[in-house]
C-alpha positions in Angstrom: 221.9 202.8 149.1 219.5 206.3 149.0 217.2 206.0 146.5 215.6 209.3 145.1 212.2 208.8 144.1 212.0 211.9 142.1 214.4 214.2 140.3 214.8 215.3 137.1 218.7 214.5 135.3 218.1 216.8 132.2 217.7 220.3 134.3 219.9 219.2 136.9 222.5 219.1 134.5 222.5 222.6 133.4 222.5 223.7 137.2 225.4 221.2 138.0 226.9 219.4 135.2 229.0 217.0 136.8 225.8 216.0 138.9 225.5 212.5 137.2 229.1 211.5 138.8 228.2 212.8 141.6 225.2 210.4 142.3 227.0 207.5 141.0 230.1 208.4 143.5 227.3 208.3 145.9 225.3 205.5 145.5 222.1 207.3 145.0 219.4 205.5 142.8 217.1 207.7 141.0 213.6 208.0 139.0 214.3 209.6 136.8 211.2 212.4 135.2 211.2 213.6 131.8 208.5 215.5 129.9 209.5 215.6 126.4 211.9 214.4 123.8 215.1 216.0 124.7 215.1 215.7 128.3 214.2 211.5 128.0 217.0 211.0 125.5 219.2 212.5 127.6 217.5 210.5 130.6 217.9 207.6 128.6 221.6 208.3 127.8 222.8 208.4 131.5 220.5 205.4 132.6 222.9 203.2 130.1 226.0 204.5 131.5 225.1 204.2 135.1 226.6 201.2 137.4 224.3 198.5 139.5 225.0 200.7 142.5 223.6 203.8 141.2 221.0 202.8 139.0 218.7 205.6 136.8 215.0 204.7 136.3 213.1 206.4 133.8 209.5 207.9 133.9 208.2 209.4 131.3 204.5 211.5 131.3 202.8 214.9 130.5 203.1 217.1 133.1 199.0 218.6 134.1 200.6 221.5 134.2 201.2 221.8 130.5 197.8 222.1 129.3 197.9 225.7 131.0 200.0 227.0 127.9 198.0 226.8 125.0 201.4 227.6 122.6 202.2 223.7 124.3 199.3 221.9 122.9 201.4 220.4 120.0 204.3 219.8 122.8 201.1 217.5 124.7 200.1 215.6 122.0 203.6 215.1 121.0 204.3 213.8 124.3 201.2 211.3 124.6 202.4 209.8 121.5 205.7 209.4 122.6 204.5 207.9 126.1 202.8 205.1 124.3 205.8 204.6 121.8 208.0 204.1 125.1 205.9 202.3 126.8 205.1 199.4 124.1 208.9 199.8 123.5 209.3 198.5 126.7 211.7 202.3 127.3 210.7 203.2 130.9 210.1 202.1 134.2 206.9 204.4 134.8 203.8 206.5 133.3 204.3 210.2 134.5 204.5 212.6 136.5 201.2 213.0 135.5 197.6 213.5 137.6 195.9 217.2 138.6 197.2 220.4 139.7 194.5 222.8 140.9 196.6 225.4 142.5 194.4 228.3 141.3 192.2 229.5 138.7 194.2 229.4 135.4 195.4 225.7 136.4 191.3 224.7 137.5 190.5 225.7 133.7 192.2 223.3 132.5 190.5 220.3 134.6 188.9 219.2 131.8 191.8 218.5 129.6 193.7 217.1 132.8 190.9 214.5 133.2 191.2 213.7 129.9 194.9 213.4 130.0 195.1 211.2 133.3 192.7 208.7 131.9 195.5 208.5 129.1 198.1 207.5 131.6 195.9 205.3 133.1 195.1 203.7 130.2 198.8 203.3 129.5 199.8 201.8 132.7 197.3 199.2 132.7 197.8 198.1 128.9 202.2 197.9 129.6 201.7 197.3 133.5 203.5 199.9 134.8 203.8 202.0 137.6 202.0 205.5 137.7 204.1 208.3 139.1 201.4 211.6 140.1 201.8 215.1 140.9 198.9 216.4 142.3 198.5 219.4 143.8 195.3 220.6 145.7 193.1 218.3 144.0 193.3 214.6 145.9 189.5 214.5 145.8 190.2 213.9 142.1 192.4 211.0 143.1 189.5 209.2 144.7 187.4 210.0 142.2 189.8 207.1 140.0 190.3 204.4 142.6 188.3 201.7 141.3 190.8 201.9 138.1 193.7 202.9 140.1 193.6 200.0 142.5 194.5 198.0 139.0 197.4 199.8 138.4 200.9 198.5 139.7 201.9 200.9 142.0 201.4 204.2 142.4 204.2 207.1 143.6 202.8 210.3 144.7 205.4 212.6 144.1 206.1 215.2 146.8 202.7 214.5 148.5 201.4 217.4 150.3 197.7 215.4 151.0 196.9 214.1 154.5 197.9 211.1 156.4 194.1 210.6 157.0 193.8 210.4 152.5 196.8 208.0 152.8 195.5 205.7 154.9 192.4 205.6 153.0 193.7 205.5 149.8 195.2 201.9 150.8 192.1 201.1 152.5 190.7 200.7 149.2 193.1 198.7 147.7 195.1 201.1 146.2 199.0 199.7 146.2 200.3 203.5 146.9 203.7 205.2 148.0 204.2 208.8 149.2 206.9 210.6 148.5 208.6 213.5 150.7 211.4 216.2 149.7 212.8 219.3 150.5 208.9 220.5 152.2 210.0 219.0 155.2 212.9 220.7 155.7 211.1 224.3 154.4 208.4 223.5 157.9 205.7 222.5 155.3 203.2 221.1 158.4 201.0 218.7 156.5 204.8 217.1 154.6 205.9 216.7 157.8 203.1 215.9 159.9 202.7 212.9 156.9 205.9 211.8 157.0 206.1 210.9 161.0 202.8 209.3 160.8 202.8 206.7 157.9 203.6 203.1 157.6 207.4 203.2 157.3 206.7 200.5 154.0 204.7 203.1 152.3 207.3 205.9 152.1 209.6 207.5 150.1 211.6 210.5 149.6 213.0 212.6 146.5 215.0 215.7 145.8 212.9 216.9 143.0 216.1 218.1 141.4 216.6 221.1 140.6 213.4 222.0 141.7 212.1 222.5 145.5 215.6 223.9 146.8 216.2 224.4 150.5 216.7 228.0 151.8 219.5 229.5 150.8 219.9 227.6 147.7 219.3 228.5 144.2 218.7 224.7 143.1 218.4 221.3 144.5 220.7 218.7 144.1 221.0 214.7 144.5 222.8 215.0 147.6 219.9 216.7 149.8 218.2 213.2 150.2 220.5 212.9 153.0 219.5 215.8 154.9 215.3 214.9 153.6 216.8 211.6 155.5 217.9 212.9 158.7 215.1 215.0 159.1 212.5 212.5 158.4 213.8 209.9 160.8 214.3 212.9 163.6 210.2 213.2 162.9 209.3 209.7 163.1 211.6 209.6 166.6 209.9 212.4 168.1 206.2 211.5 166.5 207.7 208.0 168.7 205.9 205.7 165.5 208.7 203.2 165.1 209.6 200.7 167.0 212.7 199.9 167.7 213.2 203.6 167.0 214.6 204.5 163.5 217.7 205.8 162.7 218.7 207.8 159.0 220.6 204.6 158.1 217.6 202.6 158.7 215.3 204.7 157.0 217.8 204.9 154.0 217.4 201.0 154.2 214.1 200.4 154.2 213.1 203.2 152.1 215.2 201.5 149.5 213.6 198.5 149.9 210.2 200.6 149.1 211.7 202.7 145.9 212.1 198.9 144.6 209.0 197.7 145.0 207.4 200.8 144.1 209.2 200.7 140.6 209.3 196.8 140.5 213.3 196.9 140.1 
């Protein structure tokens, strides 16, 4: 079975609305992200009617990028409440996608409040034991700056990681029970993505469509059923990169890395 570690059901659904059949046709487990009311419920709504074969996990978090918006500020604290609300009500699977994005100046203004919103996550995964999904973009020396709480945590799913191989490694090192999640970057030539993705333990990754979001060239959106080609050119990467041994094919990647998305989400 593909798993997808990373998509988001609610948008996908006004690009393709018939996408929800589609993955359960296919097989494809999914984590599922939401960022507010509306898009969990209806999160929520296709997790009950999905099948064994095709099961939805949900994540819920606030996004680091929301603090950018000031008009959003009663969205956040709307959201934090409702994170703890699910997660005593035992209503997801994971805290997030939540962590730092630094991309550039307006987003670095906001560090402070992202700080202060991680620790919130953190706090929540630790009290309900749940696994912390991150998004973090040009700022993994803030990740290491958390480690000695982190390492308490679960697990922890970087979503479409775009750090180094080198920060991997280190990252479990320290005791840090991590997974790295690839997408559509490797297929777009994103060099550190797929320089990553051939050189990590094949136990330790993942891979995700970010649905609708991250399309492929030519695309307007992304859909469920590009983890097949994020499939076949990961395991044409790890064969050239010559890391596995006996050498891996897509259906053995889609194997094991289903094996991963289960422990990664304690399923």
């Amino acid at each position: 079975m593909a798993s997808d570690a990373h998509a988001h059901p609610f948008d996908i659904s006004r690009c393709v609305p018939n996408a929800e059949d589609e993955r359960r046709l296919c097989g494809i487990a999914c984590a599922a992200s939401a960022w507010g009311r509306e898009d969990f419920s209806y999160n929520e709504q296709c997790a009950l009617q999905t099948c064994p074969d095709a099961p939805m996990l949900l994540t819920f978090g606030v996004h680091p990028q929301m603090p950018l918006a000031q008009k959003k500020n009663v969205q956040m604290r709307d959201s934090l409440d409702l994170l703890s609300a699910l997660a005593s009500q035992k209503r997801i699977d994971a805290a997030g996608e939540c962590g730092f994005d630094l991309y550039n100046t307006a987003y670095r203004e906001t560090e402070t409040i992202q700080n202060e919103l991680f620790l919130k996550h953190i706090e929540t995964a630790l009290k309900y034991d749940l696994p912390l999904v991150l998004h973090v973009r040009r700022a993994m020396h803030k990740i290491f700056e958390y480690t000695g709480m982190l390492k308490k945590i679960k697990s922890l799913v970087f979503h479409s990681y775009s750090g180094t191989a080198g920060e991997a490694q280190s990252l479990l090192k320290r005791g840090v029970n991590a997974y790295f999640s690839f997408g559509n970057a490797l297929l777009l030539e994103h060099k550190r993505a797929r320089e990553c993705c051939a050189a990590l333990d094949i136990h330790r990754i993942l891979f995700e469509t970010d649905a609708p979001y991250q399309a492929r060239r030519g695309f307007e959106f992304s859909t469920y059923r590009d983890i097949y080609a994020i499939l076949n050119e990961a395991a044409q990467l790890r064969r050239q990169a010559g890391i596995d041994t006996p050498v891996c094919t897509p259906d053995d990647l889609e194997q094991q890395t289903d094996i991963n998305f289960k422990e990664a989400f304690s399923v």
